[in-house]
MARNU-871695 format. One record per atom (N, C-alpha, C): x, y, z; residue number from 1; residue in one letter. Coordinates in steps of 0.2 Angstrom, whole numbers, padded with zeros to 4 digits, m for minus. Example, Ala and Ser with C-alpha at 12.3 -4.5 7.8 and 13.67 -1.06 7.14 Angstrom:
residues 2
0066; m0028; 0039; 1; A;
0062; m0022; 0039; 1; A;
0066; m0016; 0039; 1; A;
0064; m0011; 0035; 2; S;
0068; m0005; 0036; 2; S;
0064; 0000; 0039; 2; S;
***
This chain:
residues 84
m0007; 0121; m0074; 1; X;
m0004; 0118; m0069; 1; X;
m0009; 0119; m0063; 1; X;
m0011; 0115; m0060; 2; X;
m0014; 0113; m0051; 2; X;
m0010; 0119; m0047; 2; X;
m0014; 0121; m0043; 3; X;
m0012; 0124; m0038; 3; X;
m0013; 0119; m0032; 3; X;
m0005; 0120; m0031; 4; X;
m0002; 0116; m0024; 4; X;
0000; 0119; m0019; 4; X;
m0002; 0127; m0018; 5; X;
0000; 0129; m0014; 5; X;
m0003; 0125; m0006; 5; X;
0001; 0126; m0001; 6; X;
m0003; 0123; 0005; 6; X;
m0001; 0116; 0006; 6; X;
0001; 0112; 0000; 7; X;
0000; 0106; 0001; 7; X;
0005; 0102; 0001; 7; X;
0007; 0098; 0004; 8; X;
0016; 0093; 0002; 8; X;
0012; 0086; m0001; 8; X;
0019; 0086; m0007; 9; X;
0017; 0075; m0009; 9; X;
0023; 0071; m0005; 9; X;
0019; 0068; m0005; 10; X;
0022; 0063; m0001; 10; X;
0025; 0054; m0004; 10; X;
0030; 0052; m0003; 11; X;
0031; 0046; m0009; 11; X;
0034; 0041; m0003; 11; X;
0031; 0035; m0005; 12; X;
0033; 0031; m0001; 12; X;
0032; 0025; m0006; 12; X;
0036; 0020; m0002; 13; X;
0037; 0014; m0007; 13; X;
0034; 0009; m0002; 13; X;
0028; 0005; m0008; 14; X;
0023; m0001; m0003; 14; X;
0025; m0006; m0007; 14; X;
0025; m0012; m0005; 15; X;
0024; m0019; m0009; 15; X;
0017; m0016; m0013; 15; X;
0018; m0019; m0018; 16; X;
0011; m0018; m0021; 16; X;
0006; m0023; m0023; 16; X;
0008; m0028; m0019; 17; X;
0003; m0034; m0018; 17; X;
0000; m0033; m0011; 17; X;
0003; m0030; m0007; 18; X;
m0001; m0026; m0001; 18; X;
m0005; m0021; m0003; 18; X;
m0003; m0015; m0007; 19; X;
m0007; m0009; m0008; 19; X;
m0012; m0011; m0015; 19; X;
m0012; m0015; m0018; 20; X;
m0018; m0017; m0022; 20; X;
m0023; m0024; m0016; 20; X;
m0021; m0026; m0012; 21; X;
m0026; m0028; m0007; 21; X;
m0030; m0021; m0004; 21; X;
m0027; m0017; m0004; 22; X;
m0029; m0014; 0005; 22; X;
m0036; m0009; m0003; 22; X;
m0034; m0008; m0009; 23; X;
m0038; m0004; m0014; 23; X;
m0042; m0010; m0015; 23; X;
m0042; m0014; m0016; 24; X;
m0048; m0018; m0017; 24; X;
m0053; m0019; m0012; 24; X;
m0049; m0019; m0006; 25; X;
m0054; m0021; 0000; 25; X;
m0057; m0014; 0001; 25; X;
m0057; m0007; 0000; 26; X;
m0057; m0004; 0003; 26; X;
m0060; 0000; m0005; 26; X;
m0061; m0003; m0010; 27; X;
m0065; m0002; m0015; 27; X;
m0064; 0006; m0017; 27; X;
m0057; 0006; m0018; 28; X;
m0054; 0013; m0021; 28; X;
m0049; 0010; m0024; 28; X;
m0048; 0015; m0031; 29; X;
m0045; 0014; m0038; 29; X;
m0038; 0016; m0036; 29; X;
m0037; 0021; m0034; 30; X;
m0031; 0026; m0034; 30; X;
m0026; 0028; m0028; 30; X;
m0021; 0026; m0028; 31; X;
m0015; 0026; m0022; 31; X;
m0017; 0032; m0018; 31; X;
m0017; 0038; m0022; 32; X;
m0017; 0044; m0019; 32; X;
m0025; 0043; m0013; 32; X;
m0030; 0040; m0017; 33; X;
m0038; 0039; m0012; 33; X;
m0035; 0037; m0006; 33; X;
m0031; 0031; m0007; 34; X;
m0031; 0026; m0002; 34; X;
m0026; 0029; 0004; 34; X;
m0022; 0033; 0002; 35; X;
m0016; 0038; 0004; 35; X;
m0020; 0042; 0011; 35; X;
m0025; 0045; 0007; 36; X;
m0029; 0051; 0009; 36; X;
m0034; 0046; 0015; 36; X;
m0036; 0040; 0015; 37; X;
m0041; 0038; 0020; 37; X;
m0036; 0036; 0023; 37; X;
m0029; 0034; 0025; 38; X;
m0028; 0030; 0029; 38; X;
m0024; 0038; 0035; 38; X;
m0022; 0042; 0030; 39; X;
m0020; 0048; 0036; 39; X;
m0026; 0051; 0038; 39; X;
m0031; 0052; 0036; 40; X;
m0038; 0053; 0039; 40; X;
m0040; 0048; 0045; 40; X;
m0040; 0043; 0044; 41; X;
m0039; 0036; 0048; 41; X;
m0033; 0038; 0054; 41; X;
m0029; 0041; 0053; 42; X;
m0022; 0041; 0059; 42; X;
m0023; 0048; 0062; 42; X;
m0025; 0051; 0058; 43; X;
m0027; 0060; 0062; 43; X;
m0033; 0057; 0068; 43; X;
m0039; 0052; 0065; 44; X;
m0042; 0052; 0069; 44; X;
m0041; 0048; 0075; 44; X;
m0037; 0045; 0076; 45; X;
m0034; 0039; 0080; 45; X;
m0030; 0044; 0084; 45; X;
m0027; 0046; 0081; 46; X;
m0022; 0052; 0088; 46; X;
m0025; 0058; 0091; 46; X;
m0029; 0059; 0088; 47; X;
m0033; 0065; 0090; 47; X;
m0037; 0062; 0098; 47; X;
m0039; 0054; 0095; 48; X;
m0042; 0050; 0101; 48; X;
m0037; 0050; 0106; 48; X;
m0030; 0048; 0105; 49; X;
m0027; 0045; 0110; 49; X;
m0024; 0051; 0114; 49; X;
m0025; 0058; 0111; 50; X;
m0022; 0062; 0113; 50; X;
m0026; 0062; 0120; 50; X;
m0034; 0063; 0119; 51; X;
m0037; 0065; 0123; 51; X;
m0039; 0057; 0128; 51; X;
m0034; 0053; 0127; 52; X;
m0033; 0048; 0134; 52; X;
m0039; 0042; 0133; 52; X;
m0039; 0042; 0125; 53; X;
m0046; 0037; 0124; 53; X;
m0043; 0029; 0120; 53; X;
m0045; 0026; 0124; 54; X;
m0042; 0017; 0118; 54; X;
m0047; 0017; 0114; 54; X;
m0042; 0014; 0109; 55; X;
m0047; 0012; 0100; 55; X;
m0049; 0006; 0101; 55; X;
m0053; 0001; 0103; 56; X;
m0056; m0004; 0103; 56; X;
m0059; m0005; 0096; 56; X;
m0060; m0014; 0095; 57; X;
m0066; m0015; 0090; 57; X;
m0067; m0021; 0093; 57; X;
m0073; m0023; 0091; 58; X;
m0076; m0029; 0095; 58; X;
m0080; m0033; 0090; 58; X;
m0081; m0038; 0090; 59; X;
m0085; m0042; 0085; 59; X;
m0094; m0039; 0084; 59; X;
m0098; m0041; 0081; 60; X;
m0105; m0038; 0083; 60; X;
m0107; m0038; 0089; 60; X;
m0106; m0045; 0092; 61; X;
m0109; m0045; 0102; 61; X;
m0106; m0042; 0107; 61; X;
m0101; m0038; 0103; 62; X;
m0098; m0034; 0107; 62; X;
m0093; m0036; 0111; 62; X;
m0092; m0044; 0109; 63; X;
m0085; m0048; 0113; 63; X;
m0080; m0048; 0110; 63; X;
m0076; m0051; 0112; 64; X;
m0068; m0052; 0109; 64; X;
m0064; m0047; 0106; 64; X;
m0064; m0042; 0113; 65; X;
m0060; m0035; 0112; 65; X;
m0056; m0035; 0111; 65; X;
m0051; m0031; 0105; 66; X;
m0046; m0032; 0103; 66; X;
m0044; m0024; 0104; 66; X;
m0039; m0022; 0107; 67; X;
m0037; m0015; 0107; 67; X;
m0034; m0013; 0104; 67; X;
m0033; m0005; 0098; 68; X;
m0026; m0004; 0093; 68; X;
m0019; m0002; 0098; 68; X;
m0015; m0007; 0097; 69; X;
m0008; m0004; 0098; 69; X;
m0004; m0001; 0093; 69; X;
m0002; 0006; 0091; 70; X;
0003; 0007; 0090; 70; X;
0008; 0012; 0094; 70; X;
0017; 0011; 0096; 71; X;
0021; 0013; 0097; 71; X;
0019; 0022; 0096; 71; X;
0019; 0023; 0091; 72; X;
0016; 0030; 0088; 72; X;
0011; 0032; 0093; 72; X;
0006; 0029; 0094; 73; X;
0001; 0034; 0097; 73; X;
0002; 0032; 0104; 73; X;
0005; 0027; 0108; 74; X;
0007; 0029; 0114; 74; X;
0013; 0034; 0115; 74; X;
0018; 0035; 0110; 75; X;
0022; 0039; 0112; 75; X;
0022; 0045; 0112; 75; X;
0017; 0049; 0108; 76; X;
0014; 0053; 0104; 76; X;
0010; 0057; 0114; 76; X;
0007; 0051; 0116; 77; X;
0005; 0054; 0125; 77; X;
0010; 0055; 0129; 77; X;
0014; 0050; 0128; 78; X;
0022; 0049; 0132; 78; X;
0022; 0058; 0130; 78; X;
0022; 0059; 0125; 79; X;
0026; 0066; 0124; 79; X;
0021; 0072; 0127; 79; X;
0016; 0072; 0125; 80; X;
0012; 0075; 0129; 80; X;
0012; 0079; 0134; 80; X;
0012; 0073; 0141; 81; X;
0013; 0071; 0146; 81; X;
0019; 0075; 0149; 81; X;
0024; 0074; 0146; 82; X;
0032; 0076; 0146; 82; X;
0031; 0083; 0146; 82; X;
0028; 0086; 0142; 83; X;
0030; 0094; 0141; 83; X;
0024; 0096; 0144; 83; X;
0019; 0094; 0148; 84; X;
0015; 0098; 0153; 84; X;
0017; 0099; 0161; 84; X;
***
């Protein structure tokens, strides 16, 4: 048997016409990979916003600036903020 110590699983129920998109586009075979990049993806996004930064993406010329909103990483400052 694997040793698990350290580690929790995690279950959560997706459409599966969504999570075989997001594995194709992202050219990974297995739920768990896709799992593992997108909380890597969200560690790094709060990490950011902890530190008072916008997620921005822009097209190649650098226009049509789109910024990431989520409730979560604004509240996540809200909270912050509150307990300093």
């Amino acid at each position: 048997m694997a040793d698990t110590s350290g580690k929790t699983e995690v279950r959560v129920a997706i459409d599966s016409d969504f999570l075989k998109k997001l594995e194709n586009r992202l050219g990974v075979s297995r739920s768990t990979d896709l799992a593992r990049t997108a909380l890597s993806l969200l560690d790094w996004a709060s990490a950011e916003s902890e530190e008072g930064r916008l997620i921005l993406s822009t097209d190649s010329g650098g226009k049509n600036v789109h910024r990431l909103v989520m409730p979560e990483l604004t509240n996540m400052l809200n909270v912050k903020i509150a307990s300093e």
